[in-house]
C-alpha positions as CSV (number, residue, x, y, z in Angstrom):
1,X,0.0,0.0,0.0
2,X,1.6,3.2,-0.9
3,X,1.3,6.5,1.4
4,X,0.8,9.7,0.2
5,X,2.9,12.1,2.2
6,X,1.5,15.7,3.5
7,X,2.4,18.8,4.6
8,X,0.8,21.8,5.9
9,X,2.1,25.3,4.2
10,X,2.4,29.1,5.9
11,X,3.1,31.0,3.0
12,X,2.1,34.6,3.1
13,X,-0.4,34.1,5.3
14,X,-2.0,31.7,3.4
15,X,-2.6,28.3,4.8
16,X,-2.1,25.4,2.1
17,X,-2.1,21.4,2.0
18,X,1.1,19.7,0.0
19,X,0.9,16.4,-0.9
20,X,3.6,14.8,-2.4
21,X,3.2,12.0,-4.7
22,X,3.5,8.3,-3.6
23,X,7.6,6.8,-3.8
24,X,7.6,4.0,-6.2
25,X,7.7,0.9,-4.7
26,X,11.6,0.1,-2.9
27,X,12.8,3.5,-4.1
28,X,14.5,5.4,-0.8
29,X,12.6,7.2,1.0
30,X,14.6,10.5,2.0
31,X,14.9,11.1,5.7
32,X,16.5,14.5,6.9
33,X,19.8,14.2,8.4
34,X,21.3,11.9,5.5
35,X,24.3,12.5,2.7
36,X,22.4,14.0,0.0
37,X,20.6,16.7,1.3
38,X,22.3,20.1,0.5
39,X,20.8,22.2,3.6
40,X,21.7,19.5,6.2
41,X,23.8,20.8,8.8
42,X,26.6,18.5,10.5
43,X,26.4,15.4,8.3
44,X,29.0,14.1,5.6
45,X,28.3,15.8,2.2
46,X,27.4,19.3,3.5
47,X,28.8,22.4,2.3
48,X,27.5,24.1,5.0
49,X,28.7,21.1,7.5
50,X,31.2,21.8,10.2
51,X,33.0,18.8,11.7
52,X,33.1,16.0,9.3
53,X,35.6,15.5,6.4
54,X,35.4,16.8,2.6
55,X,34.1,19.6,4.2
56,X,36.4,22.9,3.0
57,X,35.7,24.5,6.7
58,X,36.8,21.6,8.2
59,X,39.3,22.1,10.6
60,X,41.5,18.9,12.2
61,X,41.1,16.4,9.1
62,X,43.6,15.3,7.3
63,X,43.4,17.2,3.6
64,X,42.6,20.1,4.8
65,X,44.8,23.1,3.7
66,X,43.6,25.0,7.0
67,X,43.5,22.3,9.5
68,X,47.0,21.9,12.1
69,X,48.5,18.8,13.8
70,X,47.7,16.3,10.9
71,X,49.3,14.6,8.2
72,X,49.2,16.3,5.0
73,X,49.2,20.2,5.7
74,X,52.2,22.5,4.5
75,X,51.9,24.4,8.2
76,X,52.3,21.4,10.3
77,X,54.7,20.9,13.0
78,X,56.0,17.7,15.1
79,X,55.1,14.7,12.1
80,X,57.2,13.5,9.7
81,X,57.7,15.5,6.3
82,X,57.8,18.6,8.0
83,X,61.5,20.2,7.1
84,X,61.1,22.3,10.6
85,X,60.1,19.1,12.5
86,X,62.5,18.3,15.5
87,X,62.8,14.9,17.6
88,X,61.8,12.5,14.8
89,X,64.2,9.9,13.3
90,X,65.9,10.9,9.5
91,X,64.3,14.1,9.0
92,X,66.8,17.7,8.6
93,X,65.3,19.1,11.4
94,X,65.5,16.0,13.7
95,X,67.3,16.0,17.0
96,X,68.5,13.1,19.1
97,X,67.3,10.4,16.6
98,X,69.2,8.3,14.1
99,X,70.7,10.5,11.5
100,X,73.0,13.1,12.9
101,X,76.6,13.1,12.9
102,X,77.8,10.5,15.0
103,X,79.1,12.1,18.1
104,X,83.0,12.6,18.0
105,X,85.1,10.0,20.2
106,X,86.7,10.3,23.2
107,X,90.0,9.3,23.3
108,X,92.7,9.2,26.3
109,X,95.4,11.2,25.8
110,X,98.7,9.5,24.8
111,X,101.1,9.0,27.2
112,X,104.5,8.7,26.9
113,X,107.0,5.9,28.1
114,X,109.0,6.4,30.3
115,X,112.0,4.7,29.4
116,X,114.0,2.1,31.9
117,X,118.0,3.0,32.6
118,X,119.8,0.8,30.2
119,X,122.3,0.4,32.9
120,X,123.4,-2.4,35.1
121,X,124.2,-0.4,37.7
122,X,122.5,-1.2,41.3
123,X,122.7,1.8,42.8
124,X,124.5,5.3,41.8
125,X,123.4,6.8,38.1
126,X,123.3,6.0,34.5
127,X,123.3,8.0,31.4
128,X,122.1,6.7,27.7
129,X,124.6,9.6,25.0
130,X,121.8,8.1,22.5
131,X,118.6,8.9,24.6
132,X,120.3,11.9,26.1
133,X,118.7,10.8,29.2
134,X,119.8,10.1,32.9
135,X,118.7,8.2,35.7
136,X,119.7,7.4,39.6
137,X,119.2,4.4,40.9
138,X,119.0,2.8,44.7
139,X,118.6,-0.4,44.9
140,X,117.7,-1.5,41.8
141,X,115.1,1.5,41.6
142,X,114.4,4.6,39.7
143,X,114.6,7.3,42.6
144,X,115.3,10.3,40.2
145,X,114.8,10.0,36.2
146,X,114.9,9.8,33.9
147,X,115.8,13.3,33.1
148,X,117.4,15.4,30.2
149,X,121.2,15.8,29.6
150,X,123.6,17.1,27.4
151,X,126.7,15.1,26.5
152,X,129.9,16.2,24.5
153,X,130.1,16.7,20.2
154,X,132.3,14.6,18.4
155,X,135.4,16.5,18.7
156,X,135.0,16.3,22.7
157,X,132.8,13.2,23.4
158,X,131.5,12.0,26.6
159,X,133.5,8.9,27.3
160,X,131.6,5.4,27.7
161,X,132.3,2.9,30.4
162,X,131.8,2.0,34.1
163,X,133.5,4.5,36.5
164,X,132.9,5.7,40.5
165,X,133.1,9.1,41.8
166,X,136.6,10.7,42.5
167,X,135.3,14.1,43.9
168,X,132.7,17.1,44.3
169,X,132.8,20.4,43.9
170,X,129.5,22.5,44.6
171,X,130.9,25.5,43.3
172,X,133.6,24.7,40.6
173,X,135.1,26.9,37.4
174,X,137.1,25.1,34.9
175,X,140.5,26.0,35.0
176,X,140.9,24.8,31.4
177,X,137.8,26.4,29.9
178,X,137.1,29.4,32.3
179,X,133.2,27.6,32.5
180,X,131.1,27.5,35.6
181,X,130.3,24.1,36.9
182,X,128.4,24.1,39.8
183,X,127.3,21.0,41.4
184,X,130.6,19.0,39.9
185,X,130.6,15.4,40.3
186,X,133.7,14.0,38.8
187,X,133.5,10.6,38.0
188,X,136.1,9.9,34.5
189,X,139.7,10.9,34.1
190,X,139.9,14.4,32.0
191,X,137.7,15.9,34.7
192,X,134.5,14.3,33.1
193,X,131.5,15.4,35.3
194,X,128.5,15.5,36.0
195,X,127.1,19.5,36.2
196,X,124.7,22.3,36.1
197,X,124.9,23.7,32.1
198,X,123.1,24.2,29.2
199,X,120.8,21.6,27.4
200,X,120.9,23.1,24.1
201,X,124.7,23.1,23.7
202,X,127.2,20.4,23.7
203,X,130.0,20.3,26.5
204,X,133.7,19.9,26.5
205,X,133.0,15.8,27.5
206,X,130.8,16.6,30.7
207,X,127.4,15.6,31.3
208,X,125.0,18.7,31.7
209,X,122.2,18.8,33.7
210,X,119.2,21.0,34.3
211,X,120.1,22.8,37.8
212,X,118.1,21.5,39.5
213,X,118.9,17.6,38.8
214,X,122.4,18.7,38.9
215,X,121.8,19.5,42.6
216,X,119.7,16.2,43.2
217,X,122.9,14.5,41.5
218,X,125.4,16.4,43.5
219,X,123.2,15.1,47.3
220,X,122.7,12.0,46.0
221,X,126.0,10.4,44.9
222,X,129.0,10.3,47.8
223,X,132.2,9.8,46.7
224,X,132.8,6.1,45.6
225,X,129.3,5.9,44.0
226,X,128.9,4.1,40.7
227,X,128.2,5.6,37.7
228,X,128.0,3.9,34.1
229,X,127.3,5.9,30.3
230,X,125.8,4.0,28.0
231,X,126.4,4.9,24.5
């Protein structure tokens, strides 16, 4: 049985009857409220609508050229594809992800050897002419060293060998070469010593030392003491 559908009309003060004609059989019948209806408010489909996608008032969908936060919008912030994003993983932007520079290494610094008196000596000193080094020793340890010297050139070389101390001289000048040579420990024939001098210039056979290792030499070998130069 079809229906026949009516409506009461104000228009212009004018009270009317509508009747609209009888749907076909199966066909839809249109309810407000559904996609389709171009005055609807609120529903999918709307131009009007507010809220719901497709819609170009939307705001918040995805598509929308206006809406923030989601995928898809040139203004967004905080997702991937966003050139000003930080804190996401491979992007130029990104911060404390995978992708930056690895950070630079952290090495201990080098320190040097410090090299072992080549001397057999137990305990008195040892010098290397090769290392330009020197050394005490006391009992078969390192007490002092090892520490810089300066041996003699070619033309006045430091001798080599095992020797003792003759004398000492805290305050010495050579008679031969009018030098100062305070601290003197003679140990070689000649009047080979240990003494206070310059590092940066070869001696007349001597072994220079800073002043200061001079003095340590000068208090810590007595007369008799051993002293071998290594070449």
């Amino acid at each position: 049985m079809r229906a026949r559908f009516c409506a009461v009309l104000a228009v212009a003060g004018t009270v009317a009857t509508a009747c609209a004609a009888p749907a076909p059989e199966g066909a839809p019948v249109p309810v407000a409220g559904k996609s389709g209806l171009p005055a609807v408010p609120g529903r999918a489909g709307s131009p009007t609508m507010a809220g719901q996608a497709d819609s170009p008032t939307v705001a918040g969908q995805a598509g929308e050229p206006g809406a923030p936060g989601r995928g898809g919008e040139p203004e967004m912030s905080g997702w991937a594809g966003d050139p000003r994003m930080s804190g996401r993983g491979g992007r130029p932007g990104m911060g404390g992800a995978s992708g930056r520079p690895p950070a630079p290494m952290i090495t201990a610094p080098v320190v040097p050897l410090r090299p072992e008196p080549p001397c057999t000596v137990v305990t008195g000193a040892c010098a290397s002419l090769s290392l330009r080094l020197a050394w005490l020793v006391r009992g078969g340890a390192v007490v002092r060293g090892p520490v810089e010297m300066e041996p003699g050139d070619a033309g006045q070389p430091t001798p080599v060998g095992g020797f003792r101390v003759v004398w000492k001289d805290k305050v010495h000048r050579s008679s031969e070469y009018g030098d100062d040579m305070p601290d003197a420990v003679f140990f070689a024939p000649g009047g080979i010593a240990f003494h206070a001098g310059p590092l940066n210039h070869p001696s007349h056979g001597c072994i220079h030392l800073a002043p200061k290792d001079a003095t340590a030499f000068f208090d810590a070998l007595p007369v008799g003491a051993q002293v071998e130069v290594r070449a």
